[in-house]
C-alpha positions in Angstrom: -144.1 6.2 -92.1 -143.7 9.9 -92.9 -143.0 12.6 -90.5 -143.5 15.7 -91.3 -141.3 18.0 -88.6 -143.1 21.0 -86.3 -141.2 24.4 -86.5 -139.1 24.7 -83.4 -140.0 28.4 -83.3 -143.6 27.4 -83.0 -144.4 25.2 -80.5 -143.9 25.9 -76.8 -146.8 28.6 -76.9 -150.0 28.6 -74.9 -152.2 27.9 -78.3 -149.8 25.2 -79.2 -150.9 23.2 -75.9 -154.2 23.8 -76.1 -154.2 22.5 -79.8 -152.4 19.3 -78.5 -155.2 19.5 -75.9 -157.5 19.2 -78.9 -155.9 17.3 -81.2 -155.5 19.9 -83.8 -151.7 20.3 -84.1 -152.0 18.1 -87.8 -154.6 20.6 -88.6 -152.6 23.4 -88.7 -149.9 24.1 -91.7 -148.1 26.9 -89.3 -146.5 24.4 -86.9 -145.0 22.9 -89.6 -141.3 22.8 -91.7 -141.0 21.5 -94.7 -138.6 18.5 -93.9 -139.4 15.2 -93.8 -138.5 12.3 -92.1 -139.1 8.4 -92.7 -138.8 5.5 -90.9 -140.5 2.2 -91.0 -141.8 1.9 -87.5 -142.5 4.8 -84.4 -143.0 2.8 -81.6 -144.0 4.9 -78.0 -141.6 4.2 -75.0 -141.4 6.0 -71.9 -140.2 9.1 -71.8 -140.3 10.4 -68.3 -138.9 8.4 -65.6 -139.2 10.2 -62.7 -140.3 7.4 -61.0 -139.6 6.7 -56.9 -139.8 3.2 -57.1 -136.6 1.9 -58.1 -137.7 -1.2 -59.8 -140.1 0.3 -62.0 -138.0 3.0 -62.7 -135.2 0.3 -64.2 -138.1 -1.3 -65.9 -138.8 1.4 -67.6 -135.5 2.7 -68.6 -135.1 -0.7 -69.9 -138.0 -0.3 -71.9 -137.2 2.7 -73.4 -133.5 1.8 -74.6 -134.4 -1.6 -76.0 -137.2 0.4 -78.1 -135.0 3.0 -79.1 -132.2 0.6 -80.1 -134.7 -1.7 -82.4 -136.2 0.7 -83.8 -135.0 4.5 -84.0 -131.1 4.0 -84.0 -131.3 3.1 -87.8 -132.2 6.2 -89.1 -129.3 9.1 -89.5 -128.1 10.7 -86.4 -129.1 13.7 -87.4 -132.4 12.5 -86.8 -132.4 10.7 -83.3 -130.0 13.5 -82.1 -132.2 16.2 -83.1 -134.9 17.7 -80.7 -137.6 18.2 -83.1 -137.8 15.0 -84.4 -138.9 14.4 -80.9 -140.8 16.7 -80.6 -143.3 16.0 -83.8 -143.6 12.4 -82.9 -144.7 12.8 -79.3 -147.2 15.7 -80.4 -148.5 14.1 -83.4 -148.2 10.2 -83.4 -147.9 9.6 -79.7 -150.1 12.0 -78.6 -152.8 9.6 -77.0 -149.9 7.3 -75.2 -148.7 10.6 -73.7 -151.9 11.7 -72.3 -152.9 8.5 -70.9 -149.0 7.5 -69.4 -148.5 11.1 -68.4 -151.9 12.7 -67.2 -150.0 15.7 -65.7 -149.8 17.5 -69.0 -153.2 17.8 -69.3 -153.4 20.3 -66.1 -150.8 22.8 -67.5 -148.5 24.0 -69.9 -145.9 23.9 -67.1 -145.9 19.7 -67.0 -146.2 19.5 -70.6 -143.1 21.6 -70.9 -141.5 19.6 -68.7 -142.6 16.2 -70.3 -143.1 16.8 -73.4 -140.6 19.9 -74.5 -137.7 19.1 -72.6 -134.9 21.0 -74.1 -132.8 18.2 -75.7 -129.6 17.7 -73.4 -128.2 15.3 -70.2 -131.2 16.7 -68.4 -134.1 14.6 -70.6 -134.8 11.6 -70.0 -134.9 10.9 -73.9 -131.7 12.2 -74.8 -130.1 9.6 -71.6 -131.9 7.1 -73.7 -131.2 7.8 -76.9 -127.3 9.1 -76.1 -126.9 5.7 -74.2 -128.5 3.4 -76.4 -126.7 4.8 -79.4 -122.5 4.6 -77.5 -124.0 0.5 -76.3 -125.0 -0.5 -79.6 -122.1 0.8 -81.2 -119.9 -1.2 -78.7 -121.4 -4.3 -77.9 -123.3 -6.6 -80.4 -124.6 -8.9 -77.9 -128.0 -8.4 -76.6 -127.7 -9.8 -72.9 -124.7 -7.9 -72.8 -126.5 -4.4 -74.1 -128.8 -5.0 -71.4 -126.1 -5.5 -68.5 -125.1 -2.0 -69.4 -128.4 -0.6 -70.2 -129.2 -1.7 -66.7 -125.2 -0.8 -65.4 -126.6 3.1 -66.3 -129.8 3.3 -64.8 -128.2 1.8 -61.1 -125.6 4.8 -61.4 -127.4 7.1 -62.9 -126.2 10.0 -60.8 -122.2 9.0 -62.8 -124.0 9.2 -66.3 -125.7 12.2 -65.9 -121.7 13.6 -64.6 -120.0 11.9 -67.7 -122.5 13.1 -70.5 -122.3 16.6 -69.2 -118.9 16.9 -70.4 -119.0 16.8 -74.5 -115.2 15.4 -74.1 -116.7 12.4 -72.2 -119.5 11.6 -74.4 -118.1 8.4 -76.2 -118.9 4.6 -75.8 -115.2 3.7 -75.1 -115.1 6.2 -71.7 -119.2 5.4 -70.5 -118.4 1.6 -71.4 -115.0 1.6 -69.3 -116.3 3.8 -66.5 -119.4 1.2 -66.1 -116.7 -1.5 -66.0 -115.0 -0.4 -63.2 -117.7 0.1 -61.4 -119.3 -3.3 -62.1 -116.2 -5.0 -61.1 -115.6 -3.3 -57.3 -118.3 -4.6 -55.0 -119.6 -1.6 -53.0 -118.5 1.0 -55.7 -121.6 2.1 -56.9 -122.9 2.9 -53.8 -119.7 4.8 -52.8 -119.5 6.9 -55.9 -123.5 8.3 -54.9 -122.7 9.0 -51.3 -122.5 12.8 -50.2 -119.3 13.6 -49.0 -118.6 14.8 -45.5 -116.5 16.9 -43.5 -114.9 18.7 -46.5 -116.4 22.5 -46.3 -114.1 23.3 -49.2 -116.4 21.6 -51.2 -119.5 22.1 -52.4 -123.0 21.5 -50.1 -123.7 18.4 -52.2 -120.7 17.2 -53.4 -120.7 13.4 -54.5 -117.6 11.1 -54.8 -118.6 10.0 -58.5 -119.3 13.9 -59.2 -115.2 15.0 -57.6 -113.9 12.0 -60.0 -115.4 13.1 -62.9 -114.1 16.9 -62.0 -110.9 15.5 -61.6 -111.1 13.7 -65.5 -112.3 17.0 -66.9 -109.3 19.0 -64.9 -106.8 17.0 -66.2 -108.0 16.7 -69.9 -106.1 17.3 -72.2 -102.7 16.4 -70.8 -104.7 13.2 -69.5 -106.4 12.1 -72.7 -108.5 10.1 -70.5 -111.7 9.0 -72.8 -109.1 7.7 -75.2 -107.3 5.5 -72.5 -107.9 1.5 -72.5 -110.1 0.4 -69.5 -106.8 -0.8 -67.5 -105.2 2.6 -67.5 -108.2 4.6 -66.6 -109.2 2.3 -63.7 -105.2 3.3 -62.1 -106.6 7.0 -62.9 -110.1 6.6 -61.4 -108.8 5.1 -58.2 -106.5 8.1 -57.8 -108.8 10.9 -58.1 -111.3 8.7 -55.7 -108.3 8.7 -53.6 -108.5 12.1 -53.4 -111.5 12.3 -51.5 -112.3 8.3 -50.2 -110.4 6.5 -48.0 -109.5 3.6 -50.7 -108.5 1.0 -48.4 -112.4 -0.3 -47.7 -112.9 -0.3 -51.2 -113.4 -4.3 -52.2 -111.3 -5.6 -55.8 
């Protein structure tokens, strides 16, 4: 399949949506670059999981990383990790899923913005996908395994969204370790989410996972942290917790 790329520059404007409206983005030569991409197969997979219930949600997360693993992480990551490949396939060969899946974009520009343009960073729900698929694959061959931690993300979400913030924590060895130590300390995921209280030197909303991850980031670089074997960062984790959580009610 060829896919020829939009023009960055170009789309986001009123008469762009109302040509996806239409279906008469391929029609026009303006919207597009010159550069090419090909790949065998495009698949759709969900792309906005904003959903309530949690089951569904993790359904669909799961959906989308197993697609994107089979068939998208073979092509140059230039490609995968650039916005406006996105953006030309969901306006030009996945048009019709989008509009069905995600009626909202037909009312305004606003939703289809916010669905379908979502600047390319922790924030979209595609670039979660893609960024985690991409450090799992590259770690783990196994697909059971793959989906323990595609599944390991989306029930701490709140932690991934906190380590891929941080460009020095985006690497499979740090996500794959963190999601370990988790995993292995009943009770820990649910601590990590929790607001904490009674500390007005904080922030309004400040979240135990959230104050670790600060406390990584402070430390770095004279705690090379994302570089440390899963053992050595789990003594580290437990610390900065410490700082905050009363470690004694945590279970090993």
């Amino acid at each position: 399949m060829k896919i020829r790329l939009l023009n960055k520059s170009c789309i986001g404007s009123e008469q762009f949506y109302q040509d996806f409206l239409n279906n008469q983005i391929k029609d026009k030569e303006e919207y597009f670059t010159e550069e090419c991409v090909y790949i065998d197969e495009a698949p759709c997979f969900p792309i906005y999981l904003n959903v309530g219930d949690e089951v569904k949600r993790s359904e669909l997360f799961q959906e989308a990383f197993e697609t994107i693993s089979r068939y998208y992480l073979d092509t140059d990551r230039d490609v995968h990790m650039n916005s406006g490949f996105w953006y030309t396939l969901f306006c030009t060969e996945h048009r019709e899923y989008i509009m069905e899946q995600y009626p909202s974009v037909l009312e305004n520009i606003k939703q289809f913005k916010n669905i379908v343009l979502k600047k390319f960073d922790w924030e979209s729900y595609v670039y979660k996908c893609v960024l985690g698929a991409q450090y799992i694959n590259d770690y783990v061959e196994d697909i059971e395994k793959r989906r323990k931690y595609y599944k390991l993300i989306v029930d701490n979400l709140d932690m991934y969204n906190y380590i891929i913030k941080y460009e020095i924590f985006r690497n499979d060895r740090f996500l794959l370790n963190v999601l370990d130590i988790i995993h292995d300390h009943e009770g820990l995921s649910k601590i990590l989410k929790a607001k904490i209280k009674d500390r007005t030197d904080l922030g309004k909303d400040e979240r135990y996972g959230r104050r670790v991850i600060f406390e990584f980031n402070k430390s770095y670089p004279v705690v090379m942290s994302p570089m440390l074997e899963k053992e050595e960062l789990e003594v580290l984790f437990f610390e900065y917790l410490g700082y905050y959580y009363d470690l004694n009610s945590i279970k090993a």
